[in-house]
PAGU-109935 format. One record per residue (C-alpha): residue in three letters; z, y, x. Coordinates in pm, whole numbers, plus 50000, padded with zeros to 5 digits. Each point is the difference from the previous one (the first is absolute). Layout:
<recs>
ALAZYX
...
</recs>
This chain:
<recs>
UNK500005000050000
UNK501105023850292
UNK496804995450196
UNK498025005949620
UNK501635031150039
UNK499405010750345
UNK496074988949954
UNK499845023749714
UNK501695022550165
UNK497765002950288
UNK496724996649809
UNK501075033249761
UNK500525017550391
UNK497394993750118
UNK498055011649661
UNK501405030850002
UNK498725007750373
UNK496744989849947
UNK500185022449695
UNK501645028450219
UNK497194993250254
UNK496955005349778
UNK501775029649855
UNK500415013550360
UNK496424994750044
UNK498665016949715
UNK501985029050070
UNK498315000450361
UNK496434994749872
UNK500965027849757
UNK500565025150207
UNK497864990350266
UNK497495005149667
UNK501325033649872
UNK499175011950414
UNK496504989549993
UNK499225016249659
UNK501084963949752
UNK497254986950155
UNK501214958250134
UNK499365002150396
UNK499674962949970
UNK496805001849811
UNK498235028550136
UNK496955005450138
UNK498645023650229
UNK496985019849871
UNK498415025250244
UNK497455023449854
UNK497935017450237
UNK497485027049923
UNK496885011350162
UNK500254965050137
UNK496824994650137
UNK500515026550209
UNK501094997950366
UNK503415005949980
UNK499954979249676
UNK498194975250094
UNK501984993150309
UNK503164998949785
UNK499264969249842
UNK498894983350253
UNK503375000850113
UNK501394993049631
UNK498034970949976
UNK501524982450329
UNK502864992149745
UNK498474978149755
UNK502775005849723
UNK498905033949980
UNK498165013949700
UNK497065027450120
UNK498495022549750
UNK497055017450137
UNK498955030249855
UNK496595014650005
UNK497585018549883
UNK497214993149757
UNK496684986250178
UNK501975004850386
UNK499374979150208
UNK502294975450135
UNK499334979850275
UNK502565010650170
UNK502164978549772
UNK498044969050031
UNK502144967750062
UNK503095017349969
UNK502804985449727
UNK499805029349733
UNK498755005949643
UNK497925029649974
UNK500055026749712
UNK497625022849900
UNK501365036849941
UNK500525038150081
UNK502545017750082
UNK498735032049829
UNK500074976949718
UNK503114990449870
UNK498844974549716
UNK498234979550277
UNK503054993550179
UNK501214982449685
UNK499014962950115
UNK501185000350361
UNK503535011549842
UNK500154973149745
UNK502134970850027
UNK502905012250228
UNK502894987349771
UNK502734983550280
UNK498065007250269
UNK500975021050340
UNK497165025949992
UNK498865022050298
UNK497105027349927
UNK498505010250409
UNK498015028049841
UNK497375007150303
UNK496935009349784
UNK498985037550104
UNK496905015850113
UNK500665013150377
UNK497845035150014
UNK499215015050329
UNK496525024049873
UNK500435032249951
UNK498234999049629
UNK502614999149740
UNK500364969949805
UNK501734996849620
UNK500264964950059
UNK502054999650277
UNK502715016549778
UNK499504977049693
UNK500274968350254
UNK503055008450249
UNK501605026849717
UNK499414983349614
UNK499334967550091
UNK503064995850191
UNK502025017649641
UNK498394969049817
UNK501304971750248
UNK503465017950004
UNK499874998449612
UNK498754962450031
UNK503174995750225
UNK502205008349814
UNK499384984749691
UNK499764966050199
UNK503545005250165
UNK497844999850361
UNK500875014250316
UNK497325018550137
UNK498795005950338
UNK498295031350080
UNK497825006150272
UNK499825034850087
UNK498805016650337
UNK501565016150243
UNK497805025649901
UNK502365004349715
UNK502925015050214
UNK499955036550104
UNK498545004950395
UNK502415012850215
UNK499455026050306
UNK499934992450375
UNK499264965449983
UNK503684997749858
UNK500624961349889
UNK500044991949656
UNK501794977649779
UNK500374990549612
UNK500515033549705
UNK500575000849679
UNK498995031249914
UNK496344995249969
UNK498045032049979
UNK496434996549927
UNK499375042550090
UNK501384989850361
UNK496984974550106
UNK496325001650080
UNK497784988849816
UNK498534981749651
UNK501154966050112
UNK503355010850138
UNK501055021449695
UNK499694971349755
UNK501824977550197
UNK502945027050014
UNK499465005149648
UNK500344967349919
UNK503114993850233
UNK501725023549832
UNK499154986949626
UNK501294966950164
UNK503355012950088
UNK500475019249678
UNK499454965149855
UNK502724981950134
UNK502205029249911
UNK499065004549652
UNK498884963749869
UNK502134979550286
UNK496594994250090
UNK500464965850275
UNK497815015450319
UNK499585008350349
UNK497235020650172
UNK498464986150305
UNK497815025850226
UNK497404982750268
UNK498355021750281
UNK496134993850093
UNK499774962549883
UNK497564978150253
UNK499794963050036
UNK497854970349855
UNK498854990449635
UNK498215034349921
UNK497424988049757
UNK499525040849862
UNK499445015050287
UNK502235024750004
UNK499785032950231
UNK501704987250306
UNK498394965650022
UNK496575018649973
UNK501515014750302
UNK501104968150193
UNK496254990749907
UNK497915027050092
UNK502324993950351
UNK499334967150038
UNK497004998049929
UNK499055031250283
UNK498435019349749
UNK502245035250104
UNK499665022750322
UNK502585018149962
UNK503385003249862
UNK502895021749849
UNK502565014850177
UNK503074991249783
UNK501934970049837
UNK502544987749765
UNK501854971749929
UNK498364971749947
UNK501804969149813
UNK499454962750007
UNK499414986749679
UNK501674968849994
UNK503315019650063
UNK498995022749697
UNK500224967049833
UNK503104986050078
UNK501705038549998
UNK498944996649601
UNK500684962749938
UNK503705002250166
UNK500695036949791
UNK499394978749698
UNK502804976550055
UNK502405027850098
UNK502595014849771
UNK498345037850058
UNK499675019549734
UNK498555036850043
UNK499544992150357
UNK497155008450231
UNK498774984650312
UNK497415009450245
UNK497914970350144
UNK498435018650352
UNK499414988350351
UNK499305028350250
UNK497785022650063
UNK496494988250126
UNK497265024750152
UNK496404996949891
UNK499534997250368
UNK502094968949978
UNK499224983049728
UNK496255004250143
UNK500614982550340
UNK502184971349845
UNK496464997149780
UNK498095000050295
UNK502044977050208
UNK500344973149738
UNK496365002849933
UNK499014995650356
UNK497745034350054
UNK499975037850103
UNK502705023149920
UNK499085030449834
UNK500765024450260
UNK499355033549800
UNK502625013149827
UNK499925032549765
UNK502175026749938
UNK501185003549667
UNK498405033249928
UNK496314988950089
UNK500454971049732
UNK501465020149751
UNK496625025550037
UNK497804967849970
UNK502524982349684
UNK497665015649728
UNK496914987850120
UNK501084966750104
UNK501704996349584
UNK496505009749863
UNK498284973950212
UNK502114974649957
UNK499625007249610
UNK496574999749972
UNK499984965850187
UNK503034992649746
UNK502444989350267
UNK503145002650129
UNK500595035050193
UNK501634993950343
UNK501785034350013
UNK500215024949778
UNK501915037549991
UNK502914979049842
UNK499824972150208
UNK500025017350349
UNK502755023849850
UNK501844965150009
UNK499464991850325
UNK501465033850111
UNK503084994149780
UNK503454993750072
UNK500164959449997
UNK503384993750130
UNK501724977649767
UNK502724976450024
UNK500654964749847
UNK503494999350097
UNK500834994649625
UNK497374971149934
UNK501324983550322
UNK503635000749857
UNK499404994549651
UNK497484975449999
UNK499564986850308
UNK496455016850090
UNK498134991150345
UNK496595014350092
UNK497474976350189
UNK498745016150315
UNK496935020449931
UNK498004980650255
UNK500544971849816
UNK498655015749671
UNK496725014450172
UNK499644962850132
UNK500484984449656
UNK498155026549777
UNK497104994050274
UNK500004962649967
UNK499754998449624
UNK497375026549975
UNK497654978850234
UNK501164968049854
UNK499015013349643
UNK496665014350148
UNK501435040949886
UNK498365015450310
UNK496814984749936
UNK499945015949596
UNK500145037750265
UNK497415015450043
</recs>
């Protein structure tokens, strides 16, 4: 009868801790829910939506996104691009603009208990000297509809700015991260809507706890440029021998593989409203030219110009390069670049989120190799 007792005994203890246990962990998962918005961590998903994602910067994102298999890629881009530069690559693409917001209604759709990161890199980058109401509607508007897109999905977003975006300071003086964006306070079309825009970002986070950080690359160089853009042309014309002479000037010029894993490690930091810039160091045209020439194996361009005789021949060389309908290699805005103060400092990225840059040698060697490998310098003419 005794050991009845004691067996009963024991078996309504040991009830009541498993019973205390499960309540325990429900109260854990609970919270742990209520931190992460009552969405189960267990169950989630990570969803990363990038736009302008055919682009180079884009498109080299998810390559690196798609190294981890689990991942779910949402490419977006626009109607009739092209987008070879996302062939093979683990993501589903979506047809849409960002001046549009009811296109962006299918690439938001069925985000219910998933972990969703927005790496918003779709912008036009303007050097000409022309004005341009689309640059404003893409970097300015379109960037209002993603943020409103955000926000109704519960996203974080991940900016990417410029460093264009942050007011030049005097005497080469080094500068870092602001807040205080001020679109009046930097030159040019392209760098004025990125302030702009910076700004709207920031107001954001204050006003509608809007989940977001800025990120703000230098000159980005490197491999995987299927658009061409303006400094690639460069590396081109270069390699290919096809220039005499050269600027007197530089700025800094960024890997873009460290662009990428700048913006892929600020999306798994707890960083609202903060801002990083993702630089190197400054590079001379000079430079860059010789680190062309050497990996290509042929003359260096000995001639170098002063910044005042290619500012008097900027004009003519935009209207040829128009009427041939390619890219300008200087213009009055670009050569005011390369006279700029480019003296930033990553000292924040390198804290926060671990940032390295690859050598630039490296990146000349690597951006050459895939250009001949994908036959780019033959397509010159």
């Amino acid at each position: 009868m005794n050991l009845r007792r004691v067996f009963l005994y024991l078996k309504a203890r040991i009830k009541n801790l498993l019973i205390l246990k499960q309540d325990i962990n429900e109260l854990y998962y609970y919270k742990l829910k209520k931190r992460f918005y009552f969405l189960d961590w267990r169950s989630m998903k990570k969803v990363y939506i990038v736009t302008g994602a055919n682009g180079f910067l884009g498109n080299n994102i998810i390559r690196k996104l798609s190294i981890h298999s689990e991942n779910e890629i949402r490419a977006l881009v626009l109607p009739d691009d092209k987008v070879k530069s996302l062939d093979n690559l683990k993501c589903k693409i979506y047809y849409g603009d960002v001046t549009k917001k009811d296109t962006l209604k299918a690439i938001f759709e069925n985000l219910k208990d998933k972990e969703v990161y927005v790496i918003h890199c779709a912008a036009i980058v303007y050097i000409k000297t022309k004005h341009n109401n689309s640059v404003y509607k893409v970097n300015v508007n379109g960037t209002k509809n993603i943020i409103a897109k955000v926000l109704e999905a519960n996203a974080k977003l991940i900016y990417v700015s410029s460093v264009h975006a942050i007011n030049e300071k005097e005497s080469n003086e080094v500068m870092s991260e602001i807040t205080d964006f001020d679109k009046d306070k930097v030159v040019g079309l392209y760098a004025k809507t990125k302030a702009e825009t910076a700004k709207y970002v920031l107001e954001m986070v204050k006003k509608k706890n809007l989940n977001a950080c800025i990120v703000h690359p230098s000159g980005i160089i490197g491999p995987y440029d299927f658009g061409n853009s303006h400094l690639t042309h460069l590396i081109k014309v270069i390699a290919k021998g096809n220039l005499f002479a050269v600027v007197k000037g530089g700025y800094d010029f960024v890997e873009v593989r460290d662009v990428v894993d700048g913006i892929i490690n600020a999306a798994s930091k707890e960083n609202r409203g903060e801002c990083y810039i993702l630089s190197n160091r400054y590079v001379s045209i000079k430079e860059l030219a010789d680190l062309i020439c050497e990996t290509r194996n042929i003359k260096k361009i000995k001639l170098v110009l002063p910044i005042w005789v290619a500012k008097l021949l900027a004009p003519l060389c935009e209207i040829y390069y128009n009427l041939k309908n390619e890219t300008p290699l200087f213009t009055k805005y670009s050569l005011y670049t390369l006279s700029s103060n480019a003296n930033f400092t990553t000292s924040k990225a390198k804290k926060e989120l671990g940032y390295k840059n690859i050598d630039i040698k490296d990146t000349i060697k690597d951006t050459i190799k895939w250009l001949e490998e994908n036959k780019e310098l033959e397509k010159l003419k």
